[in-house]
Predicted model as a PDB file, atoms N, CA, C, CB and O in Angstrom, pLDDT in the B-factor column:
MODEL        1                                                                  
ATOM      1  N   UNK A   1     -47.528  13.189  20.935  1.00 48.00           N  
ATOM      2  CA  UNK A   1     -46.680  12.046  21.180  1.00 48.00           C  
ATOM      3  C   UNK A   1     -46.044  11.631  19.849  1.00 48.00           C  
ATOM      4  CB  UNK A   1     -47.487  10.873  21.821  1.00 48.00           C  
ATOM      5  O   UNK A   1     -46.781  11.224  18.951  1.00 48.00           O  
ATOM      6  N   UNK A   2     -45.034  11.691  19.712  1.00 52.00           N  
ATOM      7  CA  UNK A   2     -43.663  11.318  19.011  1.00 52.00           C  
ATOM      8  C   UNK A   2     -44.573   9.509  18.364  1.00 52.00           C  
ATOM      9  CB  UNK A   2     -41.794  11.196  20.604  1.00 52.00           C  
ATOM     10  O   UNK A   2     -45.324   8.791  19.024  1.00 52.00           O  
ATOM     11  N   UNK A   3     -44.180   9.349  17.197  1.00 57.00           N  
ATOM     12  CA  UNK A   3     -44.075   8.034  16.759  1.00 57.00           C  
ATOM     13  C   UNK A   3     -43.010   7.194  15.848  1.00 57.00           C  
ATOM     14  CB  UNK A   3     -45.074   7.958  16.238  1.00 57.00           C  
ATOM     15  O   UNK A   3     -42.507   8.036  15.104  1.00 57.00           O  
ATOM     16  N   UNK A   4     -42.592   6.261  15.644  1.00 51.00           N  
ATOM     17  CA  UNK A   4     -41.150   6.179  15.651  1.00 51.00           C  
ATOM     18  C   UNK A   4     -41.115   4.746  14.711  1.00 51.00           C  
ATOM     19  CB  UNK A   4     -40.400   6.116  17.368  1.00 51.00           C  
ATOM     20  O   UNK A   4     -40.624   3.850  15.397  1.00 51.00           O  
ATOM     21  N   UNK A   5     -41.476   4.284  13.396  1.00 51.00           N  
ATOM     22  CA  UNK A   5     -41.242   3.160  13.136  1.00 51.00           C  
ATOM     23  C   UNK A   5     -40.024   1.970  13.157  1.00 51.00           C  
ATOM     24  CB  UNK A   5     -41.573   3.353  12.343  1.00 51.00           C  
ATOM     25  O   UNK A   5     -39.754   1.821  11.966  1.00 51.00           O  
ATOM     26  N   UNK A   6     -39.410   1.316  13.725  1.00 51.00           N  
ATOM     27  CA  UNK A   6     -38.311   0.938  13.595  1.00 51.00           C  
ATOM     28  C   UNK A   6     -38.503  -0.232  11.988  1.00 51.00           C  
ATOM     29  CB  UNK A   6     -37.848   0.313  15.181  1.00 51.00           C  
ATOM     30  O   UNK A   6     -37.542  -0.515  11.272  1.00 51.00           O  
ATOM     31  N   UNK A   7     -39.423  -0.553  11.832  1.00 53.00           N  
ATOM     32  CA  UNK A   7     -39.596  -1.720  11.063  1.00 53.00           C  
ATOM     33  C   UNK A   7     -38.379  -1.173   9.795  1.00 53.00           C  
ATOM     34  CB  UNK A   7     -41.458  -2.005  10.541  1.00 53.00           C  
ATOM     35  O   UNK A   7     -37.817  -2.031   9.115  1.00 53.00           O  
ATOM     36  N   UNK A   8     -38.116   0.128   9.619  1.00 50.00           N  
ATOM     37  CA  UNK A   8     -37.508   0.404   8.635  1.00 50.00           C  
ATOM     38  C   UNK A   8     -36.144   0.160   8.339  1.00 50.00           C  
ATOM     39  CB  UNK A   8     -37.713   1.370   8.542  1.00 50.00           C  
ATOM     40  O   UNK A   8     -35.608   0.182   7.230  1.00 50.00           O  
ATOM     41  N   UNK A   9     -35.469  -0.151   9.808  1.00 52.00           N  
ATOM     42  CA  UNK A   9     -34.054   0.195  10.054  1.00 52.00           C  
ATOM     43  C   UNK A   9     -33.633  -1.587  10.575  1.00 52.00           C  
ATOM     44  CB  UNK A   9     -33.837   1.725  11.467  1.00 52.00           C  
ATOM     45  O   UNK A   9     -32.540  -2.072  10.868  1.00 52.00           O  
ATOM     46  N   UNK A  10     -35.145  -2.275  10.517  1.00 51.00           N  
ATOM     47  CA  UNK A  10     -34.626  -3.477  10.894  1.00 51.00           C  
ATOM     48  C   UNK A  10     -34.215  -4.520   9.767  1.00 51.00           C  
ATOM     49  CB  UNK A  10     -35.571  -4.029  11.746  1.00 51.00           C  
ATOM     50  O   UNK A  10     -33.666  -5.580  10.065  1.00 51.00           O  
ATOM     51  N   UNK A  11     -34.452  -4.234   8.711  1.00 53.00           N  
ATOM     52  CA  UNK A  11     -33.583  -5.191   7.664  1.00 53.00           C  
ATOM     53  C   UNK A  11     -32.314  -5.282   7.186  1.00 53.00           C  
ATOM     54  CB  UNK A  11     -33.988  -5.153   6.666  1.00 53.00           C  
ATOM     55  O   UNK A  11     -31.576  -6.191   6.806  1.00 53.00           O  
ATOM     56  N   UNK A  12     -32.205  -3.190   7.394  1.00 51.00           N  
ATOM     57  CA  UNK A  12     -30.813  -2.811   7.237  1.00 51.00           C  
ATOM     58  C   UNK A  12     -29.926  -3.828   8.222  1.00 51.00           C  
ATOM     59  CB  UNK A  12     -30.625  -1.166   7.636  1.00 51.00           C  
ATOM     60  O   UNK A  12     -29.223  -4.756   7.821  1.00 51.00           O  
ATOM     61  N   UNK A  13     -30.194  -3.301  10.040  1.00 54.00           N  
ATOM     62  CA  UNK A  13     -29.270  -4.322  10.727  1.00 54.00           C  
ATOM     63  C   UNK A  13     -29.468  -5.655  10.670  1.00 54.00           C  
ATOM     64  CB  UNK A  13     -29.204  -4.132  11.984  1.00 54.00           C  
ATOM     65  O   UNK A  13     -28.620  -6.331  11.253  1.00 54.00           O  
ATOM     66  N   UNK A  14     -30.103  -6.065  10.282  1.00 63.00           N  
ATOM     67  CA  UNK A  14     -29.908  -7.738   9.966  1.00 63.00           C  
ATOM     68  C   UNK A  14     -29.057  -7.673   9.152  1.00 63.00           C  
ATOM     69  CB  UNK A  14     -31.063  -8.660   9.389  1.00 63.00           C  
ATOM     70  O   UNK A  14     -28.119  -8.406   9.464  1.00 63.00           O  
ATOM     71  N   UNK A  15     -28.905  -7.155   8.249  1.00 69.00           N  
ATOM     72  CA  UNK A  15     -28.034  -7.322   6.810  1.00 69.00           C  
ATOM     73  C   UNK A  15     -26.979  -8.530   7.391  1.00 69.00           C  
ATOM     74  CB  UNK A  15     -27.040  -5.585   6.190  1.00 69.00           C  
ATOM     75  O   UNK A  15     -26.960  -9.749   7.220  1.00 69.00           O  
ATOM     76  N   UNK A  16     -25.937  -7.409   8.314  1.00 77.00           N  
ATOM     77  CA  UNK A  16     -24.952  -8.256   8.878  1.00 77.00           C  
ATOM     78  C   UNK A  16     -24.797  -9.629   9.821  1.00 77.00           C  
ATOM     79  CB  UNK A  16     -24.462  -7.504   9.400  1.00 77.00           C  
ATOM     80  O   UNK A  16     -23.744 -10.150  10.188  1.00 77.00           O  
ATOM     81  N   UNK A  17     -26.242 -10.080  10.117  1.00 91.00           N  
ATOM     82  CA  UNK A  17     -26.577 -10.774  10.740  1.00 91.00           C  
ATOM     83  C   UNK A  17     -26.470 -11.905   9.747  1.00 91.00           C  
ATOM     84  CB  UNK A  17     -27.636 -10.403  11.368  1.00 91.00           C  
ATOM     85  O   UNK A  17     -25.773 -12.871  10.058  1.00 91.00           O  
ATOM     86  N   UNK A  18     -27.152 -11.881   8.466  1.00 90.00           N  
ATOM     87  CA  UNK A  18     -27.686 -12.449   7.907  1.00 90.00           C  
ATOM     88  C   UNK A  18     -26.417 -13.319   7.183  1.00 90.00           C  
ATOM     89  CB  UNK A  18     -28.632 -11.661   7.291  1.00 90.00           C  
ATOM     90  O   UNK A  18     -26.391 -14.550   7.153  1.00 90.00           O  
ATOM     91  N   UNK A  19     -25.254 -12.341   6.541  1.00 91.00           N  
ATOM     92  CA  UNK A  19     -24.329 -12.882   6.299  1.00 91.00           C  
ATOM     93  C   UNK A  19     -23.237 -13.865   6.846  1.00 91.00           C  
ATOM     94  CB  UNK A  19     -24.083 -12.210   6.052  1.00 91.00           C  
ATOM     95  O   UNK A  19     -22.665 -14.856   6.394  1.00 91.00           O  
ATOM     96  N   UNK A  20     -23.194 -13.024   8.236  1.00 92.00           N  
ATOM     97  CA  UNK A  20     -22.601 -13.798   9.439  1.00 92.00           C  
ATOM     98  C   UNK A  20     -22.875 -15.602   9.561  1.00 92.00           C  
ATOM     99  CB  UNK A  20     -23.326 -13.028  10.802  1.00 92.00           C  
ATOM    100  O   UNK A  20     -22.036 -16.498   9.463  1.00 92.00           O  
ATOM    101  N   UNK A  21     -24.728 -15.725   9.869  1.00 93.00           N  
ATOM    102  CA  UNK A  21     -25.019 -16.785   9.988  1.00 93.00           C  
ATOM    103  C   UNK A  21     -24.980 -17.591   8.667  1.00 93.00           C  
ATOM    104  CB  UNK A  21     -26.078 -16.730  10.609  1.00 93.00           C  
ATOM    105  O   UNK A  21     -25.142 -18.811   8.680  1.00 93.00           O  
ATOM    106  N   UNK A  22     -24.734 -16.804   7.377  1.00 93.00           N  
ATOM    107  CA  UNK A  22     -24.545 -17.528   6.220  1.00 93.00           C  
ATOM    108  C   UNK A  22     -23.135 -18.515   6.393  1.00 93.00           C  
ATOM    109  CB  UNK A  22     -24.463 -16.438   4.984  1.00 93.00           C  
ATOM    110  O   UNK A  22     -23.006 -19.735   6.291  1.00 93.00           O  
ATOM    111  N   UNK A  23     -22.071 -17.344   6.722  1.00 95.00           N  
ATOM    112  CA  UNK A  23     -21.102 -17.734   6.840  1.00 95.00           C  
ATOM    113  C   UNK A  23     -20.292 -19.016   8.030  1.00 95.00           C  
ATOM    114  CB  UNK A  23     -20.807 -16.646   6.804  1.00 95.00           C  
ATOM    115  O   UNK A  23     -19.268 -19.693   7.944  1.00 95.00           O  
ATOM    116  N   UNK A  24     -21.056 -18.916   8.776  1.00 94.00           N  
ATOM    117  CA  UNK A  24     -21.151 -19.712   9.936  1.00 94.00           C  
ATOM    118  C   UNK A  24     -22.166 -21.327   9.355  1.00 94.00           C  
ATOM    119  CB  UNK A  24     -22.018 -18.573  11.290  1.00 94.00           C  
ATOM    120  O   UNK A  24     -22.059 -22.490   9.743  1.00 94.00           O  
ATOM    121  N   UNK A  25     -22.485 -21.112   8.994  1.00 95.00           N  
ATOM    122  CA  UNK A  25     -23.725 -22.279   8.431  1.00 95.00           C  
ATOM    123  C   UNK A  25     -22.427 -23.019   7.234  1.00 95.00           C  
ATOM    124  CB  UNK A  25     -25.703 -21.252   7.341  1.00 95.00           C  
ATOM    125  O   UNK A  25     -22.541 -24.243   7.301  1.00 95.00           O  
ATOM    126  N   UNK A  26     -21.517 -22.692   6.419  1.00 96.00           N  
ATOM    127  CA  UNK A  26     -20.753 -22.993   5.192  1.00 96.00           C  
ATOM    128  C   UNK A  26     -19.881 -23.118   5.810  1.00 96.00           C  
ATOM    129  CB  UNK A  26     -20.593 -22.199   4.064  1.00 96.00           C  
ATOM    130  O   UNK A  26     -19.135 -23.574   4.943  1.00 96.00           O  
ATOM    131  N   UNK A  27     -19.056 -23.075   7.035  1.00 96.00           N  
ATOM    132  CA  UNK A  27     -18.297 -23.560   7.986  1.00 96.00           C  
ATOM    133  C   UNK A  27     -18.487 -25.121   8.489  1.00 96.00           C  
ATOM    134  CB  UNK A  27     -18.486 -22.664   8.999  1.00 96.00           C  
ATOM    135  O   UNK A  27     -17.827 -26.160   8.474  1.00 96.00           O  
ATOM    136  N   UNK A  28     -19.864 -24.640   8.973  1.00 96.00           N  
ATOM    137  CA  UNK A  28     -19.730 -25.971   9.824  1.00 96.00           C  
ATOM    138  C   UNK A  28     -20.548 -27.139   8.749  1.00 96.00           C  
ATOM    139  CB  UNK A  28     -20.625 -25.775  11.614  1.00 96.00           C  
ATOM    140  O   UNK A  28     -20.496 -28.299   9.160  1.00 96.00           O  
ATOM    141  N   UNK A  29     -21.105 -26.971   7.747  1.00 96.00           N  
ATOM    142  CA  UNK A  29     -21.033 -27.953   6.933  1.00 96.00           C  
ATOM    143  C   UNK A  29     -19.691 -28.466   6.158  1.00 96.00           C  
ATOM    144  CB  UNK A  29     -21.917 -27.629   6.144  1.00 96.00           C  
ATOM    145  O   UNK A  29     -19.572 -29.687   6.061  1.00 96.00           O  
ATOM    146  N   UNK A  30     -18.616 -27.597   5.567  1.00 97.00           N  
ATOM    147  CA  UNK A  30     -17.529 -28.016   5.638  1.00 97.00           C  
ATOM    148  C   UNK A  30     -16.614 -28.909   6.633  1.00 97.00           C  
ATOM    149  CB  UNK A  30     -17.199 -27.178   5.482  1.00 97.00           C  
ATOM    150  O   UNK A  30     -15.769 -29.784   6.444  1.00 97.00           O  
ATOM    151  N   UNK A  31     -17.125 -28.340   7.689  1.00 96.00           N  
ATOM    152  CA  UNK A  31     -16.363 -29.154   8.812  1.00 96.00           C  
ATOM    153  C   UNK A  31     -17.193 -30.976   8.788  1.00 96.00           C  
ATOM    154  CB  UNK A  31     -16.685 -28.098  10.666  1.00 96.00           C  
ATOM    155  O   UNK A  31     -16.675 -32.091   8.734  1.00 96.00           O  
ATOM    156  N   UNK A  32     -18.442 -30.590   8.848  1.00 96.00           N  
ATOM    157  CA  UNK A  32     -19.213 -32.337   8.435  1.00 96.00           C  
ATOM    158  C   UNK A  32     -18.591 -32.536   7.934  1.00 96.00           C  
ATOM    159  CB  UNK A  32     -20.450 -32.848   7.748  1.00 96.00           C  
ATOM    160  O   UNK A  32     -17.537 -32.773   8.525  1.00 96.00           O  
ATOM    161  N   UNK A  33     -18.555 -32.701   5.701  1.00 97.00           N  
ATOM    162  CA  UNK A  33     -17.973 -33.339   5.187  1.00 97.00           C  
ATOM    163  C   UNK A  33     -16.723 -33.289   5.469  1.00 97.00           C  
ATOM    164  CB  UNK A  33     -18.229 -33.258   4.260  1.00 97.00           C  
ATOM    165  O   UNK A  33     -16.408 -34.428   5.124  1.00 97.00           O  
ATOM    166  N   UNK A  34     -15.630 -32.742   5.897  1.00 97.00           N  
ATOM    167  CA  UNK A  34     -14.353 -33.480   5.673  1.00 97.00           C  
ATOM    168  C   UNK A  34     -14.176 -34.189   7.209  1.00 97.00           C  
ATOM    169  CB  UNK A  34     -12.970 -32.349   5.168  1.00 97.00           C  
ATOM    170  O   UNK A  34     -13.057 -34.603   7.511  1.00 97.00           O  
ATOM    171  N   UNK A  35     -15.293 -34.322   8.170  1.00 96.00           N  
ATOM    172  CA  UNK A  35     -14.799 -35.435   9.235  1.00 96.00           C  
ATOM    173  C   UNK A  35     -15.703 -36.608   8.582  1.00 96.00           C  
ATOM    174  CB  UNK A  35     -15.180 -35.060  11.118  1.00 96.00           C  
ATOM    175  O   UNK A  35     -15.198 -37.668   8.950  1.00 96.00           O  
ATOM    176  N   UNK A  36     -16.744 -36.840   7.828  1.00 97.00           N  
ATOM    177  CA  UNK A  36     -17.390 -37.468   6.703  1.00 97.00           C  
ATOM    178  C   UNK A  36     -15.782 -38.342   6.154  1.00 97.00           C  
ATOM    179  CB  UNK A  36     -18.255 -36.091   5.442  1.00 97.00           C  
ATOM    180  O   UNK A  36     -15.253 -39.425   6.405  1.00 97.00           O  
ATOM    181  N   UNK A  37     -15.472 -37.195   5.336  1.00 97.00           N  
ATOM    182  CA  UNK A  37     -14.361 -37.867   4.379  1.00 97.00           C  
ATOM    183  C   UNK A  37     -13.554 -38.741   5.024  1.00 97.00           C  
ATOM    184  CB  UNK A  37     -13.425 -36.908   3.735  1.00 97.00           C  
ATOM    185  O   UNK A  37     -13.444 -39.919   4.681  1.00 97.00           O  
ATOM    186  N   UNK A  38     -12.846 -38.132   6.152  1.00 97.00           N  
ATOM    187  CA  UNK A  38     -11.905 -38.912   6.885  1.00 97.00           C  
ATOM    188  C   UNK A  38     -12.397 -40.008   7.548  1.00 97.00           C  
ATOM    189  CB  UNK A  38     -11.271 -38.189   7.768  1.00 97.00           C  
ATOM    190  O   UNK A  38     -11.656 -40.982   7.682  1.00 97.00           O  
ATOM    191  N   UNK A  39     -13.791 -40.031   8.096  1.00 97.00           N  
ATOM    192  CA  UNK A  39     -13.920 -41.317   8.335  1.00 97.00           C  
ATOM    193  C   UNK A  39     -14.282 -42.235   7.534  1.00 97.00           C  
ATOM    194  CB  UNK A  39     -14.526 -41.441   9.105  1.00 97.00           C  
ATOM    195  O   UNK A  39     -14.351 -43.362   8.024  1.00 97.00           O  
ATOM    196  N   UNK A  40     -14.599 -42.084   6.190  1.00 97.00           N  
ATOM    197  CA  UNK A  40     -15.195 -42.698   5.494  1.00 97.00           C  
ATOM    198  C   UNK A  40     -13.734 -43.720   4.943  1.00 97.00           C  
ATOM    199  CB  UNK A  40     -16.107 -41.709   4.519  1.00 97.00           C  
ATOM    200  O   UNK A  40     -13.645 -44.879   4.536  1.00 97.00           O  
ATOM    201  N   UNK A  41     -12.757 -42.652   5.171  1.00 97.00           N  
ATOM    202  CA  UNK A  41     -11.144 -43.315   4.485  1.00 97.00           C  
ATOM    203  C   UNK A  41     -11.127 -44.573   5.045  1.00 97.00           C  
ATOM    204  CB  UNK A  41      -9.518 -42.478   4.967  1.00 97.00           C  
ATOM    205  O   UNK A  41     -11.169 -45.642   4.435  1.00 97.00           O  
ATOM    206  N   UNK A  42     -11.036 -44.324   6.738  1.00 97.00           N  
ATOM    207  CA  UNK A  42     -10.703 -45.624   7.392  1.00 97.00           C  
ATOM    208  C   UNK A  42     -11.150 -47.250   7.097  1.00 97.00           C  
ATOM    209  CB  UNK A  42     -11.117 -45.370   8.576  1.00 97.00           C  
ATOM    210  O   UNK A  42     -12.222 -47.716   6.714  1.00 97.00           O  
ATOM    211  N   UNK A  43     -10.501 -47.577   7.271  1.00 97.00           N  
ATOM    212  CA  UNK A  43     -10.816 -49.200   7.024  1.00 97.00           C  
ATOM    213  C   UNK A  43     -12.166 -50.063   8.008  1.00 97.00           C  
ATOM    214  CB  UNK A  43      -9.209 -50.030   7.471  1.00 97.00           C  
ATOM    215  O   UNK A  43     -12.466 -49.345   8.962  1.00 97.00           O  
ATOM    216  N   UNK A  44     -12.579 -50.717   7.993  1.00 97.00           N  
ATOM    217  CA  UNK A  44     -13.724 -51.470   8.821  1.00 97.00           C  
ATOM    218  C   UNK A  44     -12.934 -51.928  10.149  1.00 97.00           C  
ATOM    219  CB  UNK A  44     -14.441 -52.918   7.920  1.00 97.00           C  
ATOM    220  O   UNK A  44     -13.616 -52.045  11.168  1.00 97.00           O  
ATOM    221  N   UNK A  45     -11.758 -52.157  10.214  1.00 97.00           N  
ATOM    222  CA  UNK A  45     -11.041 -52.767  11.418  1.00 97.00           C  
ATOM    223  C   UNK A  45     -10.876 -51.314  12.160  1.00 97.00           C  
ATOM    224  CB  UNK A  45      -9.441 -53.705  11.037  1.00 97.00           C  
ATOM    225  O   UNK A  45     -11.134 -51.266  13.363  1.00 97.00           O  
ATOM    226  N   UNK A  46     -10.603 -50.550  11.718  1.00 97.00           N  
ATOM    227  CA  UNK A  46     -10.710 -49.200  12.127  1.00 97.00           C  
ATOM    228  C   UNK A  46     -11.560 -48.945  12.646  1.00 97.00           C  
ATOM    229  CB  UNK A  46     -10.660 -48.401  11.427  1.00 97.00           C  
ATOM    230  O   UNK A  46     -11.607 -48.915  13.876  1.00 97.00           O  
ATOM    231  N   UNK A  47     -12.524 -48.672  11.876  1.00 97.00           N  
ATOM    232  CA  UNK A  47     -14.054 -48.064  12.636  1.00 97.00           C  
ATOM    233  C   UNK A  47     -14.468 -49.190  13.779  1.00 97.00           C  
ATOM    234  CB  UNK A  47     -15.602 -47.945  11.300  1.00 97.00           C  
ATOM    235  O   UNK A  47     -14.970 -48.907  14.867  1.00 97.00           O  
ATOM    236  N   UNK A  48     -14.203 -50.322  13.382  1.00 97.00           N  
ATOM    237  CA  UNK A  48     -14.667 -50.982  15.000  1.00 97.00           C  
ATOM    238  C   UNK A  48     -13.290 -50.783  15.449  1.00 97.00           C  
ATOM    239  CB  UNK A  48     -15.316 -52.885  15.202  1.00 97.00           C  
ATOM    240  O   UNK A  48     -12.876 -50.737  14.290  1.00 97.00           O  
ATOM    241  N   UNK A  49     -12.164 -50.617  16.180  1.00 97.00           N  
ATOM    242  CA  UNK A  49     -11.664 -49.907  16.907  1.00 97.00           C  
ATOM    243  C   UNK A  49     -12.068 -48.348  17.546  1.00 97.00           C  
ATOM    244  CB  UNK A  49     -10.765 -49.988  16.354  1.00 97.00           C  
ATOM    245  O   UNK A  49     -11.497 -47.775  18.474  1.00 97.00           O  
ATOM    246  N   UNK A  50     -13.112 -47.915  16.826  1.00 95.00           N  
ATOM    247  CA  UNK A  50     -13.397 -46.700  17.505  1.00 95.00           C  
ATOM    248  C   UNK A  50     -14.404 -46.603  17.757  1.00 95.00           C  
ATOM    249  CB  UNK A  50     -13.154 -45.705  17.057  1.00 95.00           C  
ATOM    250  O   UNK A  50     -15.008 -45.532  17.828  1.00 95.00           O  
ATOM    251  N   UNK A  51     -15.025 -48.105  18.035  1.00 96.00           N  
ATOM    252  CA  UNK A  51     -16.533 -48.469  17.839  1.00 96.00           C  
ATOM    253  C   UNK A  51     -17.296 -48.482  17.048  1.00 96.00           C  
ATOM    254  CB  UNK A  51     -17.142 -48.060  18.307  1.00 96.00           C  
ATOM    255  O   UNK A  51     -18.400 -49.020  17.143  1.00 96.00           O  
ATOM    256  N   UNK A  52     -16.772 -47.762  15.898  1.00 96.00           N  
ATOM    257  CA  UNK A  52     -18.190 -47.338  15.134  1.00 96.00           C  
ATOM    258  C   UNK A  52     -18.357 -47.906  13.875  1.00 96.00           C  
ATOM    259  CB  UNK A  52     -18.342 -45.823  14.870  1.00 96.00           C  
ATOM    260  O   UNK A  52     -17.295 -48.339  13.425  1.00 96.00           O  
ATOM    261  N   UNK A  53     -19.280 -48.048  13.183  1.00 96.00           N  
ATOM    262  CA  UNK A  53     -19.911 -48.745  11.997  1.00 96.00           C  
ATOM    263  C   UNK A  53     -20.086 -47.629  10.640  1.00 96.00           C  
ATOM    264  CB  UNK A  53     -21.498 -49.365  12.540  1.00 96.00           C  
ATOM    265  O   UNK A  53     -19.818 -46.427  10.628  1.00 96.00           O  
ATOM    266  N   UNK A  54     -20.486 -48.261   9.823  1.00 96.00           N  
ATOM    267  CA  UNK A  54     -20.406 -47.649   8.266  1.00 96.00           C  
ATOM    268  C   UNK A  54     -21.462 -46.583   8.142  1.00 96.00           C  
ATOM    269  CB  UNK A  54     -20.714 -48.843   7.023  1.00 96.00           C  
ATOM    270  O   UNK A  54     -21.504 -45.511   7.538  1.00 96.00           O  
ATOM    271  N   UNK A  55     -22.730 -47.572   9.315  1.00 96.00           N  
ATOM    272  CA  UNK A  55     -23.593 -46.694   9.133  1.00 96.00           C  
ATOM    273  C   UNK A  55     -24.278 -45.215   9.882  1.00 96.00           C  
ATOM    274  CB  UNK A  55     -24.255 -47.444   9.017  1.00 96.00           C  
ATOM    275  O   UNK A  55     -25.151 -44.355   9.771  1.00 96.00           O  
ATOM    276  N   UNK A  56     -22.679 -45.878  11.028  1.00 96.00           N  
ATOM    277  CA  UNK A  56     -22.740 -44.041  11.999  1.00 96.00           C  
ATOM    278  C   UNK A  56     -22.002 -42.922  11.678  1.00 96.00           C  
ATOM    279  CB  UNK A  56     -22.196 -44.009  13.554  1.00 96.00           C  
ATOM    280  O   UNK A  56     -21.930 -42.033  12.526  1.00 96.00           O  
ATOM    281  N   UNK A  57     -21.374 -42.774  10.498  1.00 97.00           N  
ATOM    282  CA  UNK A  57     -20.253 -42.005  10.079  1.00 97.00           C  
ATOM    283  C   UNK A  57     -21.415 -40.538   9.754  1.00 97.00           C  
ATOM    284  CB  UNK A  57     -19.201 -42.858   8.539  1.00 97.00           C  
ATOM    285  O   UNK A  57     -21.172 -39.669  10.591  1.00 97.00           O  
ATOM    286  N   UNK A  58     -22.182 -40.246   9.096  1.00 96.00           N  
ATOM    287  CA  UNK A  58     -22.977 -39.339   8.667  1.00 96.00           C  
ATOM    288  C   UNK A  58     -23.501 -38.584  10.530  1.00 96.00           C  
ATOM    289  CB  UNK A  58     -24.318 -40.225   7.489  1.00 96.00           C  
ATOM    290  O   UNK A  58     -23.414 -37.407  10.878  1.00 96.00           O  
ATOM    291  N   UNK A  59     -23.889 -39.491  11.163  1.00 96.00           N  
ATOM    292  CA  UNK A  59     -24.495 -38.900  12.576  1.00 96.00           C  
ATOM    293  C   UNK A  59     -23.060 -38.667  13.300  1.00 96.00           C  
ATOM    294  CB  UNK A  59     -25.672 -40.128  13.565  1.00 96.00           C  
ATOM    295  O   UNK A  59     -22.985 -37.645  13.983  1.00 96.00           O  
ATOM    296  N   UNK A  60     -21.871 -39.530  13.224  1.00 96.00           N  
ATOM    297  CA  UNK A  60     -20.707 -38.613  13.790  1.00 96.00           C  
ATOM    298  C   UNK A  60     -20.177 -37.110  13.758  1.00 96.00           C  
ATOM    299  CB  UNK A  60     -19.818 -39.101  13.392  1.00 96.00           C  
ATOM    300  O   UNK A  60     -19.808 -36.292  14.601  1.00 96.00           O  
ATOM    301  N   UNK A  61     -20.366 -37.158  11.941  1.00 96.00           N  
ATOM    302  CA  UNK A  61     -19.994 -36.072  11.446  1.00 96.00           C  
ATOM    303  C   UNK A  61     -21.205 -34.797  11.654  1.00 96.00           C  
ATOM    304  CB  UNK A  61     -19.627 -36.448  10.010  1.00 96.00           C  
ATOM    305  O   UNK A  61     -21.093 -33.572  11.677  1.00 96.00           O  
ATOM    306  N   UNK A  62     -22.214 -35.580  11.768  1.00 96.00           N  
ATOM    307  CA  UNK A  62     -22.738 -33.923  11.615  1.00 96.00           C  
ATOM    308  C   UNK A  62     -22.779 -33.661  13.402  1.00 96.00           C  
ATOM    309  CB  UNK A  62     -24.762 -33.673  10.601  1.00 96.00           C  
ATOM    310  O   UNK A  62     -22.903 -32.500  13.791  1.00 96.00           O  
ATOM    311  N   UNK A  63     -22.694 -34.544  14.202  1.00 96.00           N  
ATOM    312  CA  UNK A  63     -22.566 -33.838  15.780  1.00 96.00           C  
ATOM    313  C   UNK A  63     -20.820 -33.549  15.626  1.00 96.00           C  
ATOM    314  CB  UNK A  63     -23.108 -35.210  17.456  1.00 96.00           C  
ATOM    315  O   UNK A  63     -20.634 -33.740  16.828  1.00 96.00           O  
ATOM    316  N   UNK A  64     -20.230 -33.421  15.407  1.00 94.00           N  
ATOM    317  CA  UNK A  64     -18.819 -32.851  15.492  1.00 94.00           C  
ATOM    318  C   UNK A  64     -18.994 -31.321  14.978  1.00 94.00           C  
ATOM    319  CB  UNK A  64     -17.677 -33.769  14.503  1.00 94.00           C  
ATOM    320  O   UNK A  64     -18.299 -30.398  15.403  1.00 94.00           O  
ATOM    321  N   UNK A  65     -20.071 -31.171  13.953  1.00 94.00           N  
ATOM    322  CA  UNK A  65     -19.660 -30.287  13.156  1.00 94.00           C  
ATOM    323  C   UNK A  65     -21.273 -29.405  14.061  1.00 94.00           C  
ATOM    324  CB  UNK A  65     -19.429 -30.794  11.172  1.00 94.00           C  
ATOM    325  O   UNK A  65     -21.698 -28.384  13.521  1.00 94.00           O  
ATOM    326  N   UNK A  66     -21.815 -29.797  15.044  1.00 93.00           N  
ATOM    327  CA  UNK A  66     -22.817 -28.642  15.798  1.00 93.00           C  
ATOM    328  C   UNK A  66     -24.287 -28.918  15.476  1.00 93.00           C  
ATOM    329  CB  UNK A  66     -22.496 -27.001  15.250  1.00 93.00           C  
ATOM    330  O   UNK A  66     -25.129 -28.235  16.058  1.00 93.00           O  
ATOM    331  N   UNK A  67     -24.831 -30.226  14.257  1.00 91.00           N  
ATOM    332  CA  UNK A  67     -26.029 -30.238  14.046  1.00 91.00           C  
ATOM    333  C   UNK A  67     -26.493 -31.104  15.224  1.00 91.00           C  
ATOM    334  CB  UNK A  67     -26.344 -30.656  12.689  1.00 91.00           C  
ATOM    335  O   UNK A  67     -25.827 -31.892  15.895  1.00 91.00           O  
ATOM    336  N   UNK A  68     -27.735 -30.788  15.315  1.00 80.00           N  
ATOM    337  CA  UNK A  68     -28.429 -31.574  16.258  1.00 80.00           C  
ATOM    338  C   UNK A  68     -28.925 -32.876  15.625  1.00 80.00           C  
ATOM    339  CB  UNK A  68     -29.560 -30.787  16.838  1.00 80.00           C  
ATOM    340  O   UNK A  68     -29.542 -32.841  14.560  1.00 80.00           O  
ATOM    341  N   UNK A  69     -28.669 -34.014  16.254  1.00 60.00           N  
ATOM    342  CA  UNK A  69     -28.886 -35.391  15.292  1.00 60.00           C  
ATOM    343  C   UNK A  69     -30.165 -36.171  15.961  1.00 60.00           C  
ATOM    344  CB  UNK A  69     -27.342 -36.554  15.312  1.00 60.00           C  
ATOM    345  O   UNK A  69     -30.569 -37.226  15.473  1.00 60.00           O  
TER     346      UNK A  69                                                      
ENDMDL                                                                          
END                                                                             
């Protein structure tokens, strides 16, 4: 009977995995801070027009941008 390690060939294919989700991860933190930035611009009459407060801008931004809050 034939024996067959794969453990060898499995770091290789991650490789591309690995970068991918790097790259995907530096996306969507970019995307936080600059909906961060932009709301942070707005004025206080602003943010309560869109309901929101000074101190929900960080939990806006990171559910826009895919984190779980």
């Amino acid at each position: 009977m034939a024996y067959f390690d794969h453990s060898v060939r499995a770091p290789l294919a991650s490789k591309g995995s690995f970068f991918a989700n790097a790259f995907a991860a530096v996306q969507r933190y970019r995307l936080m801070r600059r909906t961060y930035n932009e709301l942070s611009a707005l004025s206080n009459r602003e943010l309560d027009d869109l309901g929101l407060g000074r101190g929900d801008l960080m939990d806006v931004a990171r559910k826009s941008a895919g984190y779980d809050v």
